[in-house]
C-alpha positions in Angstrom: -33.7 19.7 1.7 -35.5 16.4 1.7 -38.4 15.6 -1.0 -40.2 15.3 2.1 -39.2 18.4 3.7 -39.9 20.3 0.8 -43.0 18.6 0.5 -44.1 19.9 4.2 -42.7 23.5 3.6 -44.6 23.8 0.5 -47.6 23.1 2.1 -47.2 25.7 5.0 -46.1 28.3 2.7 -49.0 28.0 0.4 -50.9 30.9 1.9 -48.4 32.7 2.5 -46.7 33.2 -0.7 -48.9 31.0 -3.1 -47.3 29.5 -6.5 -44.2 30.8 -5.5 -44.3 28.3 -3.1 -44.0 25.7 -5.9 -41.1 27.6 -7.7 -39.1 28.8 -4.5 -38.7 25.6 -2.6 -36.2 22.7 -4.4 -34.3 19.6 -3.5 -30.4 20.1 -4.1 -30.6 16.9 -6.3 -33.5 19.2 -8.7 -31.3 22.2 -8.9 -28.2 20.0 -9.6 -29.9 18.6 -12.5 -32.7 20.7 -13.7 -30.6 24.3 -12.7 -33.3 27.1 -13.0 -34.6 29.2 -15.4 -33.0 32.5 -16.3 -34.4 34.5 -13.0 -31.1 35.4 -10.5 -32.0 35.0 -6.6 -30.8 37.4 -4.0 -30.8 34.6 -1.2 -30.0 30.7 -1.5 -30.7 29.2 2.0 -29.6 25.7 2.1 -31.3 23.7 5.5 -29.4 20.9 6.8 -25.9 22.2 5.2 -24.2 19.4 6.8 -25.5 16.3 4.8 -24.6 17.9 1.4 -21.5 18.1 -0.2 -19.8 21.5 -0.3 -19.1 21.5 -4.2 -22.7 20.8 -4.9 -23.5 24.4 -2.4 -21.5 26.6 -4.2 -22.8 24.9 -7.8 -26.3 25.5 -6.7 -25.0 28.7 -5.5 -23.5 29.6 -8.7 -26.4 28.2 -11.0 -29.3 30.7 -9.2 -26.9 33.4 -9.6 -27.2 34.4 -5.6 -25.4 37.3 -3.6 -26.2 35.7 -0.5 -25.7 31.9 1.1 -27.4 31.2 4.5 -26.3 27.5 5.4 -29.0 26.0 8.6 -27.4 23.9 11.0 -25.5 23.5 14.0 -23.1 26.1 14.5 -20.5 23.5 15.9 -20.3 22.0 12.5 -20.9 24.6 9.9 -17.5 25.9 10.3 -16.1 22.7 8.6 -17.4 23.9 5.7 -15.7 26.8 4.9 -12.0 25.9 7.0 -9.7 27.3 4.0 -11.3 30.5 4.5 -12.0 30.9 0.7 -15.0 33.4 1.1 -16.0 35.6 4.0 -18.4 33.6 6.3 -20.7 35.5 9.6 -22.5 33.6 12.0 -26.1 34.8 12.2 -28.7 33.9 15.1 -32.0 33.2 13.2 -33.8 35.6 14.4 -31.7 38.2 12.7 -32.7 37.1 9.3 -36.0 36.0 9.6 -39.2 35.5 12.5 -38.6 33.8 14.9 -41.2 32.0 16.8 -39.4 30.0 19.5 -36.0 29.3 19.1 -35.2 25.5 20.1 -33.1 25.7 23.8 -31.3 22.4 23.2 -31.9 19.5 20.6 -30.1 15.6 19.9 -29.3 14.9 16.6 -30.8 11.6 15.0 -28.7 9.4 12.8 -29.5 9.6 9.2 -31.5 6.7 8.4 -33.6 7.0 11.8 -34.8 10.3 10.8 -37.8 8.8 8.8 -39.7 6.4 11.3 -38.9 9.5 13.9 -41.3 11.7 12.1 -43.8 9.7 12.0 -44.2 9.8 15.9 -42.8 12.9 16.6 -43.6 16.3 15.4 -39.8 17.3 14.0 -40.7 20.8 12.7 -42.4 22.2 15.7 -40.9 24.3 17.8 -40.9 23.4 21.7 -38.8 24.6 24.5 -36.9 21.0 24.7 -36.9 18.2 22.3 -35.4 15.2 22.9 -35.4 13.0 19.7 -33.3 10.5 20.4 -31.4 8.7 23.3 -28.9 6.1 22.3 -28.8 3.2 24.4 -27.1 -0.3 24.2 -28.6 -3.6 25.4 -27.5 -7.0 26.5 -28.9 -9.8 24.2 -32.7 -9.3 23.6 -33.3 -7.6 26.6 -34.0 -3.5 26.1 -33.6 -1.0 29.4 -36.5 0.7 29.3 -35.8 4.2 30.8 -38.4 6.8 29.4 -42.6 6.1 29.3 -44.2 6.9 25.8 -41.2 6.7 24.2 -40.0 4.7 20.6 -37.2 2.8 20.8 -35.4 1.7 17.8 -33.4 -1.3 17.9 -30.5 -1.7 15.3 -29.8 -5.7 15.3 -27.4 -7.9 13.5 -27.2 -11.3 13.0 -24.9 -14.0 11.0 -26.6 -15.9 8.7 -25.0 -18.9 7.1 -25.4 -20.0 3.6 -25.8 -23.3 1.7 -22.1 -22.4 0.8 -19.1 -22.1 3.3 -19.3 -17.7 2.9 -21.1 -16.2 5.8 -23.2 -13.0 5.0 -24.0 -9.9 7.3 -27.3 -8.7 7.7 -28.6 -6.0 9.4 -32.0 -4.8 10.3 -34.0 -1.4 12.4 -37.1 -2.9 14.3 -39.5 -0.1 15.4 -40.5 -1.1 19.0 -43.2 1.1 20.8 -43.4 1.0 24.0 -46.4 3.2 26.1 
């Protein structure tokens, strides 16, 4: 999980399961350094399985001592992870290891570094029937097709700037445009 995400969950859980809360819910980058103290955990459930490296799952696997490893993501790319076949592997629906609320009927995945500014416009952890993140769209010099009303449209630009010197340098930018 992200700082932030573990951040948000923290918060929610609170209530629920009080300082635990504060125990229970770790970056990957906190495990692989600080490990845990000597307590063993039944259940290590690793969200967004996809942007970490396998070796560093089974480490943190192997450093909280767990019987079980639930990896979240899409199910057309958690198979990658385990295509040796080295340990056995079942594909769960959610709601068969924990409530479910609403279960999300389709979703687009966001690049990486657009996840950020997304969540500050759109609620990323609440469950609707359709949420459309993200539509990918090019454009023609500086003019943007604008196809969907309240929407935020992030433009990735690039432009060559040349030095004092004889080199030329890349740089490239994200500009948040909002249009209502």
């Amino acid at each position: 999980m992200t700082i932030e995400t573990t951040e948000d969950l923290k918060k929610k859980l609170a209530n629920r399961i009080g300082a635990k809360a504060t125990t229970r819910l770790r970056t990957m980058v906190s495990i692989l350094v600080n490990g845990f103290e000597e307590q063993t955990h039944n259940r290590f459930l690793n969200d967004k399985a996809m942007i970490n490296h396998f070796g560093a799952i089974i480490t943190a696997v192997l450093l909280a001592k767990a019987k079980e490893l639930l990896l979240i993501d899409d199910i057309n790319q958690i198979f990658h992870i385990d295509r040796h076949n080295v340990f056995p592997m079942s594909y769960e629906k959610p709601n068969t290891v924990t409530i479910v609320s609403q279960e999300l009927l389709r979703s687009y995945k966001t690049p990486w570094m657009w996840h950020m500014p997304l969540t500050k416009f759109i609620a990323a952890y609440t469950p609707q029937e359709e949420t459309r993140l993200l539509t990918m769209d090019g454009y023609d010099g500086n003019k943007l097709s604008i196809l969907l009303p309240e929407t935020l449209y992030l433009a990735h630009t690039s432009w060559q700037n040349r030095a004092k010197s004889h080199d030329m340098r890349t740089r490239k930018r994200i500009e948040s445009i909002n249009y209502p």
